[in-house]
C-alpha positions, -999 to +999 in steps of 0.1 A: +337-688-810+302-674-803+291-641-801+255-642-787+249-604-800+255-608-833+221-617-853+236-638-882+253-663-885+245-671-849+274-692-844+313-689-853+331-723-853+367-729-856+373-750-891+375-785-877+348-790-850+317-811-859+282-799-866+257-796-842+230-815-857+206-792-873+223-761-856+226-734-882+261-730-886+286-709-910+320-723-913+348-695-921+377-695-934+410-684-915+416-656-943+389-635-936+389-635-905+412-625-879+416-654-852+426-631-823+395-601-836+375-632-831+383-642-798+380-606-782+347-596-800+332-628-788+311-635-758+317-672-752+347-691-768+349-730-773+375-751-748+371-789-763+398-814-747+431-812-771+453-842-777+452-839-736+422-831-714+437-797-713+441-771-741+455-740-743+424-724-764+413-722-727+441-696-719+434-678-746+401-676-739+411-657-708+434-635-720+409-622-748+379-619-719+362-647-737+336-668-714+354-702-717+328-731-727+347-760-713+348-795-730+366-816-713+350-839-691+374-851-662+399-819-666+407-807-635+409-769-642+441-752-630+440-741-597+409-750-588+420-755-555+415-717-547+396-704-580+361-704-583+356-712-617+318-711-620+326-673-616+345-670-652+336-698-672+304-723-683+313-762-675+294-783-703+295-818-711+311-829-737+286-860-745+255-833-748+272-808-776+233-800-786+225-783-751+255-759-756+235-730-775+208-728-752+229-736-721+247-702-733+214-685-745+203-689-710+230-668-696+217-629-691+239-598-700+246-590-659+257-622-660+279-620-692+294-591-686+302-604-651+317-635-660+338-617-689+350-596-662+363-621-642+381-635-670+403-604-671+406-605-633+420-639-631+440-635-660+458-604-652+460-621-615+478-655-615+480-662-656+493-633-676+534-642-671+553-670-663+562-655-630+525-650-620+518-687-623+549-698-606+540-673-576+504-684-574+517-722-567+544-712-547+518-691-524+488-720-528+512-742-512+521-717-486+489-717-476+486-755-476+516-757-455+506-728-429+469-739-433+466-712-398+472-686-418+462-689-453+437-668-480+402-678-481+386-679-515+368-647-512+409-627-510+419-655-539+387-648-563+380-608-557+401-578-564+433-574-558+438-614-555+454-635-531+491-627-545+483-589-528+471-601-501+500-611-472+481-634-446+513-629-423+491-595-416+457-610-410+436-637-421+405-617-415+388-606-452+370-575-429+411-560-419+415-554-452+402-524-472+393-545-507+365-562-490+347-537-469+317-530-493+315-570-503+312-575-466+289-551-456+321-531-433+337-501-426+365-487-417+370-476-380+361-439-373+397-424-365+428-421-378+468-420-366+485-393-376+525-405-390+543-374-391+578-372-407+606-353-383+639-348-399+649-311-386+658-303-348+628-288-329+641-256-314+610-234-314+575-234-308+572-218-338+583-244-361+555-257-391+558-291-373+543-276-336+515-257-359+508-291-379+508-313-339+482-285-332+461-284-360+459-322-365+446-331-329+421-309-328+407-331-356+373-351-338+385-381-358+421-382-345+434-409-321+470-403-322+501-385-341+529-403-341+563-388-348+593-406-366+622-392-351+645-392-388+665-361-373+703-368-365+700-348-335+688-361-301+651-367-293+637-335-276+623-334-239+587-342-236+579-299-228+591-291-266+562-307-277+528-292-274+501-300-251+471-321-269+442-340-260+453-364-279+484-389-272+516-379-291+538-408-293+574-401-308+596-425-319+630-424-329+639-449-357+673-475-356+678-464-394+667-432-401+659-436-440+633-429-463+612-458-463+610-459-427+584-436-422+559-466-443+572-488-416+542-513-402+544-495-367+525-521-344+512-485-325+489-479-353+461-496-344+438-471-363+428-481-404+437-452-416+467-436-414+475-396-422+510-392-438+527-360-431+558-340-440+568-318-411+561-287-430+532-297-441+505-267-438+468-280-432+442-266-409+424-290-391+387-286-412+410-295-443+421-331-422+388-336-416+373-328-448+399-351-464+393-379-435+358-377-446+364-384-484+391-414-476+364-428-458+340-435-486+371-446-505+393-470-483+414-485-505+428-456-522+454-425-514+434-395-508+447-363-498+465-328-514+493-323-530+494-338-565+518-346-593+514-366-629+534-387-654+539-389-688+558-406-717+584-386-731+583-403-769+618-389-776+640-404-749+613-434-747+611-432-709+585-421-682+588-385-673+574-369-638+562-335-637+553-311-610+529-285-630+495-273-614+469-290-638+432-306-641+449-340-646+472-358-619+481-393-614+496-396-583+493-378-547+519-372-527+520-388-493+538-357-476+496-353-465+477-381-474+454-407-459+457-439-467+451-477-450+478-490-426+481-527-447+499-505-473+524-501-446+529-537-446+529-543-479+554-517-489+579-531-461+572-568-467+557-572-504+581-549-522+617-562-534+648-548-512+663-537-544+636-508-550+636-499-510+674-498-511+673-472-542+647-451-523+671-450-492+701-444-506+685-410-526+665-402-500+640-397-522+611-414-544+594-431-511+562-411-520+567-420-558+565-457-549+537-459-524+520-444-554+532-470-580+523-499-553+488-484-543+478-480-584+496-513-591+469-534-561+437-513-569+440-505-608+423-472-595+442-434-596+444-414-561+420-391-551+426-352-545+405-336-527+405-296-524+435-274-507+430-239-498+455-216-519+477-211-487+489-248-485+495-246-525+518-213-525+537-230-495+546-258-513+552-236-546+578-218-523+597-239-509+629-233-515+650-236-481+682-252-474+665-274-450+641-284-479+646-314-504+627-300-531+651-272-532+681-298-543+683-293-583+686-333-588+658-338-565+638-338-602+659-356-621+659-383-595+623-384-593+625-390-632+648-419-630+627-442-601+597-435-624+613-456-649+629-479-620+598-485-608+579-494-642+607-516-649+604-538-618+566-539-619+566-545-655+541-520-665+529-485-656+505-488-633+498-452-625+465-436-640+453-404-648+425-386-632+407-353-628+382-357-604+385-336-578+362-335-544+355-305-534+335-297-497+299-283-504+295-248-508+335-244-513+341-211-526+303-204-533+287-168-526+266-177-494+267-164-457+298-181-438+278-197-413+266-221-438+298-240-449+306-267-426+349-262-436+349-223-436+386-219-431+392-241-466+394-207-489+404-190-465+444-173-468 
């Protein structure tokens, strides 16, 4: 084990490899040292054959982010049929030991911390459970059978990995929101509005007509669609208001929770903009928040958020509502987000955890949350809401309203746990950053803020 940074002894060996010649070397005992402390304060970590061309030092090596210096002539490295190993590890030859130092010297910090990084990426991707390395061969000979539609290397070697990515929804790297800055894209300029309908539509003075207004007056909107969830019958066409934009309603077969992240083959747009039907957002506030999601793809951006926490003396996940700095999830009752979540939810995610949403009518936001988190590593993004929208939801305490049901919380608390239990860790992550539009709430003239209605009442 080798750490290049440390200035003396230059070299850590594991007791039982040979000398390198005249190499200055210090041999250590196991009782001072601590073997795993070793491996994850190293840069580069030995990988020699075993009694096998293989050895699981190699595994290890990935697990502690260890640059694995391979050993083994002839070993075919473990699916090297869709990794790109020159990206996480340094291939010597085992008949020129004396090259090894300054085959490692040569390597440059960018490059070291790169490759160390990579180590963690495919390690956490397709090595880091039993389950993971079953999957990955189960999917690489997917691909092999259904050679049509299978990953390239580029969805197999980069963030989130090819166990994320479904090629049932394209085979095109540029559709998917992970790869638009490696590929020099961007997302498409418009957005379908999905908006939630689960109460009759008697009056043109319901939130829902104000929120069809505001929304399609938005220059970046292409369509709202409406999911019918109501058990009444679909209003005539002249309930809805007039727009310039098409309104397309449609009324689903199961009206459930988890229906309204179905993969609708009508949104055609990349980003989508989630809505509750009582929702309150003026139309600079959907575009502000269009604007942010923009620069950040592949992430849940919009208003309303909540946060988790461990609660150390019932040893479970807890979910909390409070107004903070600090948030770790927003809700999708007005959010943007890409339209392959939509597919992934319905198609990646097991029927057990859909099934427990449905049948409380609850949590669907909670677990697009957990599933977002869970691909990216990265929290959700809130962007500023005038105080208007934050007192309406603070309020809302209806009959026609779930958050007014008193074991709408203590459900939320039990799919937190539910959730962390099927994905096998939290994947939620806290945040406080906060975007806010320039100039918001500053003491200049009006005419200079591009969203003037934002702190507005």
């Amino acid at each position: 084990v080798w750490n290049r940074d440390i200035n003396y002894p230059s070299l850590y060996w594991i007791p039982g490899l040979v000398s390198l010649g005249k190499t200055k070397v210090r041999f250590l005992s196991v009782s001072r040292f601590d073997y795993q402390e070793l491996l994850h304060n190293s840069s580069f970590c030995l990988v020699p054959r075993g009694r096998r061309l293989g050895s699981f030092r190699f595994l290890e090596a990935l697990q502690a982010a260890c640059i694995p210096v391979l050993l083994s002539n002839g070993w075919e490295l473990p699916f090297s049929e869709i990794i790109d190993w020159s990206k996480a590890a340094v291939i010597g030859d085992e008949r020129l030991l004396l090259q090894v130092p300054s085959i490692t010297r040569s390597v440059d910090h960018d490059k070291i911390l790169a490759l160390r990084q990579q180590t963690q990426f495919l390690w956490d991707a397709y090595f880091s459970s039993v389950a993971k390395i079953v999957l990955t061969t189960l999917e690489i000979i997917q691909d092999r059978i259904n050679s049509h539609i299978s990953r390239n290397k580029l969805m197999w070697n980069s963030l989130p990995g090819g166990l994320y990515i479904l090629p049932q929804f394209s085979t095109d790297a540029a559709v998917f929101p992970f790869y638009y800055s490696s590929l020099g894209k961007s997302p498409s300029q418009e957005f379908t509005a999905v908006i939630q309908a689960v109460t009759p539509l008697q009056s043109q003075l319901q939130p829902i007509v104000k929120l069809v207004i505001a929304v399609a007056k938005s220059k970046f909107c292409a369509q709202i669609i409406v999911l019918w969830n109501c058990d009444k019958p679909l209003p005539p066409k002249s309930k809805w208001p007039s727009t310039t934009v098409p309104i397309t309603v449609i009324e689903g077969e199961r009206k459930t929770m988890s229906s309204r992240f179905f993969p609708h083959e009508v949104i055609l747009t990349d980003a989508v903009l989630s809505l509750d039907e009582d929702s309150v957002l003026s139309t600079n506030e959907v575009d502000f928040a269009f604007i942010v999601w923009h620069s950040f793809p592949d992430r849940i951006v919009g208003y309303p958020a909540r946060s988790h926490y461990w609660d150390g003396s019932k040893s479970r996940w807890g979910y909390t509502s409070k107004w903070t700095n600090e948030y770790s999830m927003v809700l999708t009752g007005a959010a943007f987000y890409h339209r392959y979540y939509h597919y992934l939810y319905t198609h990646y995610l097991p029927t057990s955890l859909l099934t427990m949403v449905d049948q409380m009518a609850n949590c669907e936001d909670i677990l697009m949350n957990f599933l977002v988190s869970a691909v990216t590593k990265l929290p959700p993004i809130k962007v500023t809401q005038k105080k208007q929208y934050k007192e309406t939801m603070m309020q809302q305490g209806s009959k026609t309203s779930r958050w007014a049901d008193p074991d709408h919380f203590s459900q939320r608390q039990t799919c937190m746990n539910s959730f962390s239990g099927w994905f096998g860790f939290m994947p939620l992550l806290h945040s406080q950053m906060r975007l806010d539009p320039v100039l918001f709430k500053d003491q200049v003239s009006i005419l200079r803020k591009k969203y003037r209605d934002i702190e507005r009442l």
